[in-house]
C-alpha positions in Angstrom: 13.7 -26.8 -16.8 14.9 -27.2 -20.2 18.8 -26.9 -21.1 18.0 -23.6 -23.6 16.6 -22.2 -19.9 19.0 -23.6 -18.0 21.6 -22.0 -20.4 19.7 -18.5 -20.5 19.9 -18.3 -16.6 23.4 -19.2 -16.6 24.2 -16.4 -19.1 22.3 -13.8 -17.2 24.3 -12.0 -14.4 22.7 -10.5 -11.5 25.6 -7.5 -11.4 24.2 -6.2 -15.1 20.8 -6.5 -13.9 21.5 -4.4 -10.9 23.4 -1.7 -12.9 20.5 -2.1 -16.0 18.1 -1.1 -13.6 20.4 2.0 -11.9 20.4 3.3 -15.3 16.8 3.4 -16.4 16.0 4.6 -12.8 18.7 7.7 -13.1 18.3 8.3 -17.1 21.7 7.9 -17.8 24.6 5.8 -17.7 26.7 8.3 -15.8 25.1 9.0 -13.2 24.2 5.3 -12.8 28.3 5.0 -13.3 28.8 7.4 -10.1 25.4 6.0 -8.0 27.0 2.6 -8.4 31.0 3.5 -7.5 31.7 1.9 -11.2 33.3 3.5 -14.0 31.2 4.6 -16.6 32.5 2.6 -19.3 32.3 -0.6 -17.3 28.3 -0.3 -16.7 28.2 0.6 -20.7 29.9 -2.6 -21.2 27.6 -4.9 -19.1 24.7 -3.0 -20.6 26.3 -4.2 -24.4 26.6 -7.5 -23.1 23.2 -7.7 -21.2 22.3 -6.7 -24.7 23.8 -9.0 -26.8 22.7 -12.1 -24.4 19.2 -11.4 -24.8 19.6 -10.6 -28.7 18.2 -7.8 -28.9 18.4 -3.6 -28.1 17.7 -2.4 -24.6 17.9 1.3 -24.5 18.5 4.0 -27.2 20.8 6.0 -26.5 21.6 10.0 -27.0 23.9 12.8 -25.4 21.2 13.8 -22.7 20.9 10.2 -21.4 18.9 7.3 -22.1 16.0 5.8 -23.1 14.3 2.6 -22.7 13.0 0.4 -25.8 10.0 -1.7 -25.8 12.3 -4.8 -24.6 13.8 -3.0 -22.0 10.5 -2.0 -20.0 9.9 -5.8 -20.5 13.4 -6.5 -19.0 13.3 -3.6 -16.1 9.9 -5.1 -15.0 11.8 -8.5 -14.4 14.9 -7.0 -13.2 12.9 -5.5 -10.1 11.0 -8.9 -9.8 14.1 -10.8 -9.8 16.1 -8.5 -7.4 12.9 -8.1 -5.1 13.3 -11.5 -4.5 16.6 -11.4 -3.7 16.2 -8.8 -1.6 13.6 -10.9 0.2 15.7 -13.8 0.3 18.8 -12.3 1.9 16.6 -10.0 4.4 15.4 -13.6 5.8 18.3 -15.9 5.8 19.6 -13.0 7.5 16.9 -13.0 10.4 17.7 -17.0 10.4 21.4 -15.7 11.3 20.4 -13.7 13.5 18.4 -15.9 15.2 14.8 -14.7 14.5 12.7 -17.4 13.1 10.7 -15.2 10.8 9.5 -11.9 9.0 7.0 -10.1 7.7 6.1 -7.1 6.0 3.0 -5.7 5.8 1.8 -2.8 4.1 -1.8 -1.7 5.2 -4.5 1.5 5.0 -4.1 4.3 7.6 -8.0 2.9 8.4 -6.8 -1.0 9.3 -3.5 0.7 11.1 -6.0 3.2 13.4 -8.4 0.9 14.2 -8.1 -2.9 13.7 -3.7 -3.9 13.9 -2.2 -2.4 16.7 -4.2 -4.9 19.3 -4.1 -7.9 16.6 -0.3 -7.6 15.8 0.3 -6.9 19.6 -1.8 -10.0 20.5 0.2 -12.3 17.5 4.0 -11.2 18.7 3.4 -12.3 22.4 2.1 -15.3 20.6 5.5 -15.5 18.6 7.8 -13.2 19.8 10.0 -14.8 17.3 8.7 -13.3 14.0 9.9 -10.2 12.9 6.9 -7.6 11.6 7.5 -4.9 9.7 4.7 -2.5 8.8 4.4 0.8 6.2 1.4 2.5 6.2 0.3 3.4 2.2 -2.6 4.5 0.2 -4.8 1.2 -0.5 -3.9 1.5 -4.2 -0.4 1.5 -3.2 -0.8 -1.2 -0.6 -1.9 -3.4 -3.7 0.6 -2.4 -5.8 3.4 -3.3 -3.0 1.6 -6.6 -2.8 1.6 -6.8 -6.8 5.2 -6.2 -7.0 6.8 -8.5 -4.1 7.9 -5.6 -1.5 5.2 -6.5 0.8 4.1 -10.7 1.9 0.8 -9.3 2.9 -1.3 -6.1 2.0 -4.0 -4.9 4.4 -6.3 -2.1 2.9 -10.2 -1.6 0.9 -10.3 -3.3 -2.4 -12.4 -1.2 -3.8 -9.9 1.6 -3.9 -7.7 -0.3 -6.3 -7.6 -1.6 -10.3 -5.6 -4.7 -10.1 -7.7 -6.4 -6.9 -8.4 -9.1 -9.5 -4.7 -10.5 -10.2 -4.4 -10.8 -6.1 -6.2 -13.0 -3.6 -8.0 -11.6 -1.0 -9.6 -12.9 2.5 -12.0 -11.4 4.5 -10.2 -9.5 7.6 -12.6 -6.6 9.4 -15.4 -4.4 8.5 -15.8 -0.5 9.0 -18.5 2.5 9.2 -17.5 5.9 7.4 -19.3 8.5 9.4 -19.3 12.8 8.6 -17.8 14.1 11.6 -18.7 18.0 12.6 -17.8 20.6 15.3 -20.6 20.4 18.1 -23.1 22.6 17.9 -22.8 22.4 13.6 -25.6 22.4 11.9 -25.6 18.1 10.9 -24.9 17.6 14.5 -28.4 17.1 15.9 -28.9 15.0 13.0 -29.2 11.0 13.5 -28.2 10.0 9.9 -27.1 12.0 7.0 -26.7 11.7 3.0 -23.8 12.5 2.1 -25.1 15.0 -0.4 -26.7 16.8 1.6 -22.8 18.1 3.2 -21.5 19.3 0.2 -22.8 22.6 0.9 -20.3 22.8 3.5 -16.3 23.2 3.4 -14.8 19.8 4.0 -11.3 18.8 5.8 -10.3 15.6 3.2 -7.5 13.1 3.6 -4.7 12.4 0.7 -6.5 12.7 -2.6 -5.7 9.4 -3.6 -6.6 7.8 -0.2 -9.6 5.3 -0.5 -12.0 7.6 1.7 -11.2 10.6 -0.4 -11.9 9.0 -3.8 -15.2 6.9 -2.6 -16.0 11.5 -1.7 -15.3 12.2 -5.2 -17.0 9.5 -6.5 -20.1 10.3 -4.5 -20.0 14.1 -5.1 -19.7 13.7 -8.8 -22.7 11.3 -9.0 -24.6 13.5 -7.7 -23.5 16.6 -9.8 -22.0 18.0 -7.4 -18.1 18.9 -6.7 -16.9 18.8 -2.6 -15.9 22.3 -1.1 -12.6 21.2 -0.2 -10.4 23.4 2.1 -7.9 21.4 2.9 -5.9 17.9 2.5 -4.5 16.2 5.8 -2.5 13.5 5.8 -3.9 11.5 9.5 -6.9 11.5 11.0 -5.9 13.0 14.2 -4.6 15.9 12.0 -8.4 16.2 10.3 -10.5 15.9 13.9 -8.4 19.1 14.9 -9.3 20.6 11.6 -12.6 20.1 12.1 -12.4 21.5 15.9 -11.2 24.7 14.4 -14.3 25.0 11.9 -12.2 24.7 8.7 -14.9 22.1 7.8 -16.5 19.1 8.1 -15.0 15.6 7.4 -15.3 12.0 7.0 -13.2 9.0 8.9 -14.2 5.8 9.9 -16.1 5.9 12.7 -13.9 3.4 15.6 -11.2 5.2 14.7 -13.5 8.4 15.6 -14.2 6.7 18.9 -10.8 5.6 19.4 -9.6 9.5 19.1 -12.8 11.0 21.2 -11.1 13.8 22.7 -9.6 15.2 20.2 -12.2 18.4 19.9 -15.5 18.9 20.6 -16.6 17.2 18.0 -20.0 14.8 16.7 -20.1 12.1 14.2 -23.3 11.5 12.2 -23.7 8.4 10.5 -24.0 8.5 6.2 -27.0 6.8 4.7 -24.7 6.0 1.4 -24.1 2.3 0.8 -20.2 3.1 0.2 -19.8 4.4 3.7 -20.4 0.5 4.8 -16.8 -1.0 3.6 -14.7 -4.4 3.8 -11.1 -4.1 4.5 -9.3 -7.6 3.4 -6.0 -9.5 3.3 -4.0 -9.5 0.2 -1.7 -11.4 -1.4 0.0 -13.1 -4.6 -0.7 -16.0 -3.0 -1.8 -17.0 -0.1 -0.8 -21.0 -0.3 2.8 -20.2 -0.8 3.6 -17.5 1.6 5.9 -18.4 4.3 5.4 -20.0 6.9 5.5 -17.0 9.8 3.1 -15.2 7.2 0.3 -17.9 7.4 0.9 -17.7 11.1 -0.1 -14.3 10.9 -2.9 -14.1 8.5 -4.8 -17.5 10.5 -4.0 -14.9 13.6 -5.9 -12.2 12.0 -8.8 -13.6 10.5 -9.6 -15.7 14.0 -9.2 -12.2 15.8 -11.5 -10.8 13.2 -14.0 -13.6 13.7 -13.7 -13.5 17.4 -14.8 -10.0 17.5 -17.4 -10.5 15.2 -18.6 -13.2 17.6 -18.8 -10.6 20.5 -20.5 -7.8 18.4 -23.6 -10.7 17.7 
């Protein structure tokens, strides 16, 4: 490091980064002031001399509040970095303390949760009943983002679903079938395979309309001029089979986690002819080399589970 950066670090203070970011979160140095248990002069003061360190104007200001300049984004997108890590840092020094040798978080699909992580996590914490896991489940695009932006180690979920796959590395974890699940006695349910065209004539039960599943829908419906006959959003997949058992409409879910939920209505699946019904869901990461130990532990675990069943189903 060269003295100028040595110097610059020195000058910056973690206290006015905190507060910086309160303010561009709330829109206004007040209620930042009041959020924080500081006096609203004193966070306008670290923001003037947050300002005059980096030589140059953060926010504009005006009676309703604030607003951030073209530097500040640059700055609040470091600030989180920065404070992320911290975060990170104290959270395991803490465990240390406490004496747990490790932790994880892990933000993953609501498809890898269902069918694929409760037996491989279960399976890796009698292993190392040590390591502390956490797990969120999140929309693939905001399992990637998570991953992106340092509050998850590891990010479980379909690439395909996301736009900034390409600044993350990815492994290979499992691999799943999307199949049209109907009411028995339904029309598609004698039927061996379907196109999944050919159900767009009939009301559909969707997930989130950003989850993976629903967008890969969209994607397909609109290729084929087409829009889907959507009745209603759900937000699991237990929630959708009970839907469909009702005859609100038809639905697609992957189909293990179908099997895993058999019960759950009379219901059918019917397997899609569409190439994007066939999908990968991998491990992400920043960086895979210079994750923590316990993390490694984990994703070695994962991937030799993966391969081990994928031994069995040959």
């Amino acid at each position: 490091m060269r003295p100028s950066e040595r110097s610059f670090a020195r000058r910056i203070d973690l206290t006015s980064l905190q507060l910086f970011v309160a303010v561009c979160e709330l829109g206004s140095i007040g209620k930042a002031a009041e959020r924080e248990f500081i006096a609203a002069s004193a966070v306008s003061k670290r923001l003037s001399d947050l300002e005059a360190t980096l030589e140059t104007p953060l926010l504009y200001r005006h009676t309703r509040g604030v607003k951030l300049t073209p530097a500040g984004e640059s700055l609040l997108h470091h600030a989180r970095s920065v404070l992320f890590s911290l975060e990170k840092m104290q959270a395991e020094l803490s465990e240390y303390a406490d004496g747990v040798r490790g932790h994880v978080r892990i933000h993953a699909n609501i498809s890898a949760i269902v069918q694929f992580l409760p037996e491989d996590l279960g399976t890796f914490s009698q292993a190392h009943p040590q390591v502390k896991i956490d797990l969120e489940e999140h929309l693939s695009t905001e399992v990637l983002r998570a991953v992106q932006e340092g509050a998850a180690d590891l990010g479980i979920c379909n690439i395909a679903a996301g736009g900034n796959a390409h600044e993350l590395q990815t492994l290979p974890y499992r691999h799943d079938e999307l199949v049209l699940i109907v009411p028995r006695g339904h029309a598609l349910a004698k039927k061996k395979a379907v196109a999944f065209e050919d159900t767009l004539d009939f009301d559909h039960v969707g997930l989130h309309s950003n989850s993976s599943i629903y967008l890969a829908m969209r994607e397909a419906a609109a290729a084929a001029g087409r829009t889907i006959r959507l009745r209603i959003h759900v937000t699991g997949l237990d929630a959708m089979c009970r839907m469909i058992h009702n005859g609100l409409g038809v639905g697609v879910m992957p189909r293990r986690a179908f099997a895993l939920m058999h019960g759950v209505g009379d219901l059918e699946c019917v397997r899609l002819t569409d190439a994007w019904a066939a999908r990968d869901i991998r491990l992400v990461a920043r960086d895979f080399s210079t994750l923590p130990l316990t993390a490694r532990l984990l994703v070695d675990h994962l991937r030799a589970r993966a391969e081990g069943q994928q031994a069995l189903a040959a």
